[in-house]
C-alpha positions in Angstrom: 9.7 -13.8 -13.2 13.5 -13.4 -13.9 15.6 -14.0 -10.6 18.4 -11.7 -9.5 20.0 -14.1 -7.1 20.2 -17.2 -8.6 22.6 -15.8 -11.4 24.6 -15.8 -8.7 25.5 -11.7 -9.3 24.5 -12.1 -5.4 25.6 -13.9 -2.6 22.9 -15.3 0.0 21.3 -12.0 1.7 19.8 -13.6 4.6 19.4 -17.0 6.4 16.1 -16.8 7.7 13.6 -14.5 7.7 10.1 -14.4 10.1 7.2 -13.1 8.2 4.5 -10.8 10.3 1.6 -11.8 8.2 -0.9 -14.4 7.4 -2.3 -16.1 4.4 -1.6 -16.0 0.4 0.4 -13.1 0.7 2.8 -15.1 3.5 2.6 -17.8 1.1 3.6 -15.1 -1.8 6.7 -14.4 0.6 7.6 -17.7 1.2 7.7 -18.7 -2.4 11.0 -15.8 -3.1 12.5 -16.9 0.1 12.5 -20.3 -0.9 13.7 -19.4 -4.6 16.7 -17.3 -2.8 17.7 -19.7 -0.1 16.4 -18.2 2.7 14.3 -20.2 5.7 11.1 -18.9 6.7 9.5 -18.7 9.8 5.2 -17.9 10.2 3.3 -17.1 13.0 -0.2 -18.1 13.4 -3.0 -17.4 15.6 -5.3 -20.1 16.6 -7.7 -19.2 13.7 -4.9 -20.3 11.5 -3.1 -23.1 13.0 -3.8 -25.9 10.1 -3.4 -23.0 7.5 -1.2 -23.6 4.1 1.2 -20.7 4.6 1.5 -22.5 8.3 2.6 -25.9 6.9 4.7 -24.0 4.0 7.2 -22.5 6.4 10.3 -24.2 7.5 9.8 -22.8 11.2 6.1 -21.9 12.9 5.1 -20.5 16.3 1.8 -19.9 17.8 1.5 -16.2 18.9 -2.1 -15.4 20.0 -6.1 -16.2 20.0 -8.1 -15.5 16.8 -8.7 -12.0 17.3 -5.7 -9.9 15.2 -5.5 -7.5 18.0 -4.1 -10.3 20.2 -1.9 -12.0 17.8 -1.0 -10.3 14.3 -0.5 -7.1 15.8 1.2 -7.9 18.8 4.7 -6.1 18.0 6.4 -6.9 21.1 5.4 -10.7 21.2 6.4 -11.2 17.2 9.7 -9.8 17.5 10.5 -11.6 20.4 9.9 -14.5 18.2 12.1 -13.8 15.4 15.0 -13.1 18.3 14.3 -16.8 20.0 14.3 -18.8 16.6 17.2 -16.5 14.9 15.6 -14.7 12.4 17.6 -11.7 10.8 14.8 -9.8 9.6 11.5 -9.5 9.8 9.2 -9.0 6.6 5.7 -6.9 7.8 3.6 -8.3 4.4 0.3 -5.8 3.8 -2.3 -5.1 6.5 -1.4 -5.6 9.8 1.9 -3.8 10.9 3.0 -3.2 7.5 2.9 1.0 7.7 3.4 1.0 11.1 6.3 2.9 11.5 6.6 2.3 15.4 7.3 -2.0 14.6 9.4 -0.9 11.7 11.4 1.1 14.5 11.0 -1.5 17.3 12.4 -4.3 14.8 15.9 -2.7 13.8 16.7 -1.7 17.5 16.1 -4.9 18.3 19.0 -6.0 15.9 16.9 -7.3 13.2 16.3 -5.8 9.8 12.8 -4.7 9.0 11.9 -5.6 4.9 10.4 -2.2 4.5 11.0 1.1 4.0 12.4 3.0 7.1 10.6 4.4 10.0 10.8 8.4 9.5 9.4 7.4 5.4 6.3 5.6 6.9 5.7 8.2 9.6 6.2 10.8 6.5 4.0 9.1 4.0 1.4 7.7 6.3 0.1 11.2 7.3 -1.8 12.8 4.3 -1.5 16.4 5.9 2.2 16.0 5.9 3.0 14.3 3.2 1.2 16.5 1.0 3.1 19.3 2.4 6.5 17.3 1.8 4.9 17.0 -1.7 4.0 20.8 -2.3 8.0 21.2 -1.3 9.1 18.6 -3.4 7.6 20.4 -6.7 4.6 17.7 -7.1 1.1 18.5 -8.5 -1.1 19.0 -6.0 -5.0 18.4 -5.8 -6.0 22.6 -5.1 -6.6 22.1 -0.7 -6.2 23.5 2.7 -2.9 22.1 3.8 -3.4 22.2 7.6 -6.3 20.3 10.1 -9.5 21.8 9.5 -10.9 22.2 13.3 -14.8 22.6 12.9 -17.3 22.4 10.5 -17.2 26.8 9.8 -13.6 26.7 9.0 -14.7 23.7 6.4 -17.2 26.0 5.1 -14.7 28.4 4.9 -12.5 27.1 3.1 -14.8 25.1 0.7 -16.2 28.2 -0.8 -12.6 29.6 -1.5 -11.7 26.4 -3.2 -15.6 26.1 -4.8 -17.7 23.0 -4.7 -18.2 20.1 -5.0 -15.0 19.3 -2.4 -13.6 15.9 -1.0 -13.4 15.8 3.2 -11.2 13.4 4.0 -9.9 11.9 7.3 -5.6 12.7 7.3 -5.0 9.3 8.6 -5.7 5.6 7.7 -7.0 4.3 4.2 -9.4 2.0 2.6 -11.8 4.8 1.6 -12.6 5.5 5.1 -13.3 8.8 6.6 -14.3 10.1 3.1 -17.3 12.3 2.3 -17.5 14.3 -1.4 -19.1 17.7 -0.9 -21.6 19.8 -3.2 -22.7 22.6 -1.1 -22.4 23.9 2.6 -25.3 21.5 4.2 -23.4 18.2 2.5 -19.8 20.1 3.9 -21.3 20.2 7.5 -22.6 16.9 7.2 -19.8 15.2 6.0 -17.4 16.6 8.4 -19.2 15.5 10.9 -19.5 11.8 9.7 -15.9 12.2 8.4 -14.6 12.7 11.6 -16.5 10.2 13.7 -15.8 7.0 11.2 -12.1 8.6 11.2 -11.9 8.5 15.5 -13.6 4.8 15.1 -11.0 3.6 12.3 -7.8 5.2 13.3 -8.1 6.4 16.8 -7.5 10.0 15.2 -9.9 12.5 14.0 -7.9 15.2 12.0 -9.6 15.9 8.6 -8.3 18.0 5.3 -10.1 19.6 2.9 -9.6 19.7 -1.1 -11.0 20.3 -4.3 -12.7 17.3 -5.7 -11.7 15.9 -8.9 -14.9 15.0 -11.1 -14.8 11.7 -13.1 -11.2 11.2 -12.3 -8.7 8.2 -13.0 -7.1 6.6 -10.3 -3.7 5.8 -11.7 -0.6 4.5 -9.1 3.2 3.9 -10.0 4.9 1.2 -8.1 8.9 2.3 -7.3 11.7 0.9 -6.4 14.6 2.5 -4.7 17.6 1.3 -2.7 20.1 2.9 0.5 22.3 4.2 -2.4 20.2 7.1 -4.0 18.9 4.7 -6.8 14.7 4.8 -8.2 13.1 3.5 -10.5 9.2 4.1 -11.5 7.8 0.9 -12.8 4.9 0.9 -15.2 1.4 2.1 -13.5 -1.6 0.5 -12.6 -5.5 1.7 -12.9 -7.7 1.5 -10.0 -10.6 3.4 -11.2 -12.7 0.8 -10.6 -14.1 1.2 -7.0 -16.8 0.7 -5.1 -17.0 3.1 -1.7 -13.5 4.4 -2.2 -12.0 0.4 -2.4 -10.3 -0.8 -5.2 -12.1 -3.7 -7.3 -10.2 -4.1 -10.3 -6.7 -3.4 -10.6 -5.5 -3.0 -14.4 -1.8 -2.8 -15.9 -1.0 -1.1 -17.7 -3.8 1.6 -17.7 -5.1 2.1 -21.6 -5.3 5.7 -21.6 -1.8 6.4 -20.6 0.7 7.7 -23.0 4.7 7.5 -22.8 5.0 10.8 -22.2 2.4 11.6 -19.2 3.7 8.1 -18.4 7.4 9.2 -17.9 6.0 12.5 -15.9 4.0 10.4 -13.5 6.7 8.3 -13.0 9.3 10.8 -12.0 6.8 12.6 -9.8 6.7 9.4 -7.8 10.4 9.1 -7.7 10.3 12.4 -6.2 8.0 11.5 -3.9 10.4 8.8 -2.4 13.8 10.7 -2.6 11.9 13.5 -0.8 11.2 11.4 2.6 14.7 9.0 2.4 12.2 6.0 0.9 13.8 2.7 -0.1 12.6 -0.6 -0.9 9.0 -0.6 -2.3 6.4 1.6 -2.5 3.3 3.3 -4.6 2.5 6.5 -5.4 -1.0 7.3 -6.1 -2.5 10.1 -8.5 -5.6 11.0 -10.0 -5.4 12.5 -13.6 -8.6 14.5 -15.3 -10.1 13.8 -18.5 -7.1 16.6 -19.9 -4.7 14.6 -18.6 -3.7 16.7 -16.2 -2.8 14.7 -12.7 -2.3 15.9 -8.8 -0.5 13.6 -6.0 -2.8 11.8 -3.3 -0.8 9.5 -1.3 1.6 7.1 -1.0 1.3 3.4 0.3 4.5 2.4 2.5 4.2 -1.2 1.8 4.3 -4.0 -0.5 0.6 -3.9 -2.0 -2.5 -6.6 -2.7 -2.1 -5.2 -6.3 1.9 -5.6 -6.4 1.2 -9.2 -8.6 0.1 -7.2 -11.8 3.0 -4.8 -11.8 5.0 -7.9 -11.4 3.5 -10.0 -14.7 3.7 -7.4 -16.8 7.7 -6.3 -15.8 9.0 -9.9 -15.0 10.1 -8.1 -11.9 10.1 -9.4 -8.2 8.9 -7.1 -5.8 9.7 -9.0 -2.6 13.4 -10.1 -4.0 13.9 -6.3 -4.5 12.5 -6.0 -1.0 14.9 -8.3 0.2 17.9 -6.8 -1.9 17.5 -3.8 -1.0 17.0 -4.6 2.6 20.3 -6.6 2.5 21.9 -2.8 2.0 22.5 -4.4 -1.8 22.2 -1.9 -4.9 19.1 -2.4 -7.1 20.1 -4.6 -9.7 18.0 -3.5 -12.1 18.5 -0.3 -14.7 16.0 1.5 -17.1 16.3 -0.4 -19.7 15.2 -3.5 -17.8 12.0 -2.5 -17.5 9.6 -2.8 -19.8 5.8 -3.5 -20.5 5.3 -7.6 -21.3 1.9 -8.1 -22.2 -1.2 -6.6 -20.0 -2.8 -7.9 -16.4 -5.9 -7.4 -14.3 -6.8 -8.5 -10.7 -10.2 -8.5 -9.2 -11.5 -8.0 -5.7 -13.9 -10.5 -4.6 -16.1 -9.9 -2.0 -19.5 -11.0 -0.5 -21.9 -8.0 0.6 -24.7 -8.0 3.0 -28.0 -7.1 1.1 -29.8 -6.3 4.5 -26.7 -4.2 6.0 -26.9 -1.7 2.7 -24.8 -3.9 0.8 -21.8 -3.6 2.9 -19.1 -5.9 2.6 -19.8 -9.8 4.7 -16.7 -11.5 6.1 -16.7 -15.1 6.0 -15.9 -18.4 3.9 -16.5 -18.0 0.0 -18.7 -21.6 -0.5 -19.1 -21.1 -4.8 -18.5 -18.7 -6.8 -20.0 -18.8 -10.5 -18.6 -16.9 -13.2 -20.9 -14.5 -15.1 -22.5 -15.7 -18.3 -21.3 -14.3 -21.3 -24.6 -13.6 -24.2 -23.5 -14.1 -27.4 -23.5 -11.7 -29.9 
C-alpha cells in the first residue's frame, strides 16, 4: 500500500496509541502504527494473554476475565488505561466499542482522541429510524417505508398493505442481520414482528422496529468514504456483499462486476452525502441495495473501520487506518480524485463452522483443518 507519512509530507501524528480491540484486526492496527512511528499499547483479557497481537505491542495490560462484557467492553477501565501508560488516542477497531458513541464521547473528555468518527455521527448513523430520516432530508434514495417506530403488530399490518407485500421488518437498532423478518402477507407480518421484536430486546436491549418495502433479488453493494474535519470526501470504489447467508456477509467482492462508472459515480456521491449530512469524518460505509434496473435505495451506514475494509484497500493502494489516523490528527486528507483508482480485483471469504443439530447455526470455537473444495475438471 502507498504510505502517506513516510514521504515525509507529514510530520509524526501521534506517539502512542492504545488499541480497544483484540486479535488480527489489532494486529492489522499495529502493523500502520508501526509503519508511521507510533507505539502501541493492547489490552487483553485472560482468554488472550499469550495472543500474537499481545506480544506485537510495544506496551500490554491485562484488563478483565475472558468474558467481553468484563474486559473488551469495559469503557471506564480501558480508558483509564491509555491515561496511566500515556496514550494520546485511543483506536476502537470493529466489534466491541467501535459504534459506540458513548466511549467515543467518554474518550475525548477524557483528553484523548478517539480514531473514529465523532459521537453525534455514530449516535446519527447507528439508529436506522433516524438515519433514514437524515437520509430522506439529505436528498438520498430511499427503500419506499414507514419512517417512524411501528408500535404493534395492527399498525404493521397497516402499513404493509399501503406499501404492498412482500415487506422487510426490521429491528431500528443493532446489525448482523438480527432482528430481521421478510414479509409476504399479513399472518408472516404478525409473526415476524413479533419474533423481530423479541430477538431485537435480546440483541440490543431495544425493541423499536421499522417497516419497508422489500427489495426482491437485490444486490448488496457498499461504498467505503473517507472524509476529514475540513469539509473534504471522497467515495472509494464499492464492494459486493450479495453473498449472505441469514442476513451475514460471506463473501465480500471488489469491485462489484455489474457496476458501471456512471451508477458507480451516483452511488458514490450519495454516500458522500450521507457523511456531510451527520458532520462524519474519518472512515466509514455506506450501504445500498440496487434492483435488477439498477435502480438503488440507502440502508445504513457502518460508523467504523470494517472486517471487509482489506479489499477496498488492495484494490486502491489506500490505507484505511493511516487515513484514520490522519484524519484524527485534525490533518487534511492527503489524497485527491485522481488518486483513486481501481488496481486489479479482490475477494474475502467468511469462514465459519455451523452446528448441524442447532439448525445449522453458526459454532464458536477453534478451527482444527480446513480443506479446500475440489475442483472437477472439465
Amino acid at each position: 500500500m502507498r504510505s502517506f507519512t513516510s514521504v515525509g509530507k507529514y510530520p509524526k501524528t501521534f506517539d502512542k496509541l492504545l488499541i480497544a480491540n483484540r486479535g488480527e484486526i489489532t494486529r492489522r492496527i499495529q502493523r500502520t502504527c508501526k509503519k508511521m512511528g507510533i507505539k502501541t499499547v493492547a489490552v487483553y483479557s485472560d482468554a488472550d494473554r499469550h495472543a500474537m497481537f499481545v506480544r506485537e505491542a510495544d506496551e500490554a495490560y491485562r484488563i478483565g476475565p475472558p468474558a467481553t462484557k468484563e474486559s473488551y467492553l469495559k469503557a471506564d477501565v480501558i480508558i483509564d488505561v491509555a491515561k496511566k501508560c500515556g496514550a494520546n488516542g485511543i483506536h476502537p477497531g470493529y466489534g466491541f466499542l467501535s459504534e459506540n458513541a458513548s466511549f467515543a464521547k467518554a474518550v475525548t473528555q477524557a483528553g484523548l482522541v478517539f480514531i473514529g468518527p465523532p459521537d453525534y455521527a455514530i449516535h446519527a448513523m447507528g439508529d436506522k429510524i433516524e438515519s433514514k430520516k437524515l437520509a430522506k432530508k439529505s436528498g438520498v434514495n430511499m427503500i419506499p417505508g414507514y419512517l417512524g417506530e411501528i408500535e404493534d403488530t395492527t399498525k404493521a399490518k397497516e402499513i404493509a398493505n399501503q406499501l404492498g407485500y412482500p415487506i422487510m421488518v426490521k429491528a431500528s437498532a443493532g446489525g448482523g442481520g438480527k432482528g430481521m423478518r421478510i414479509a409476504w402477507n399479513d399472518a408472516e407480518c404478525e409473526l415476524g414482528f413479533r419474533m423481530s421484536k423479541e430477538e431485537a430486546i435480546s440483541s440490543f436491549g431495544d425493541g423499536r422496529l421499522l417497516v419497508e418495502k422489500y427489495v426482491e433479488t437485490p444486490r448488496h453493494i457498499e461504498f467505503q468514504i473517507l472524509g476529514d474535519k475540513l469539509g473534504n470526501y471522497y467515495p472509494l470504489p464499492e464492494r459486493e456483499c450479495s453473498v449472505q447467508r441469514r442476513n451475514q456477509k460471506v463473501i465480500e467482492e471488489a469491485p462489484s462486476v455489474v457496476m458501471d462508472p456512471v451508477t458507480r459515480k451516483m452511488m458514490g456521491q450519495q454516500a458522500c452525502m450521507m457523511a456531510k449530512a451527520c458532520g462524519y469524518y474519518t472512515t466509514g460505509t455506506c450501504e445500498f441495495l440496487m434492483d435488477k434496473h439498477k435502480k438503488f435505495y440507502f440502508l445504513e451506514m457502518n460508523t467504523r473501520l470494517q472486517v471487509e475494509h482489506c479489499v477496498t484497500e488492495m484494490i486502491t493502494g489506500i490505507d484505511l487506518v493511516e487515513m484514520m489516523i490522519l484524519v484524527s490528527a485534525g490533518y487534511p486528507l492527503p489524497i485527491k480524485a485522481d488518486d483513486i483508482k481501481i488496481n486489479g480485483h479482490a475477494i474475502e471469504y467468511r469462514i465459519y463452522a455451523e452446528d448441524p443439530s442447532r439448525k445449522f447455526l453458526p459454532s464458536i470455537g477453534f478451527l482444527e483443518q480446513y480443506k479446500e473444495p475440489i475442483q472437477k475438471k472439465e
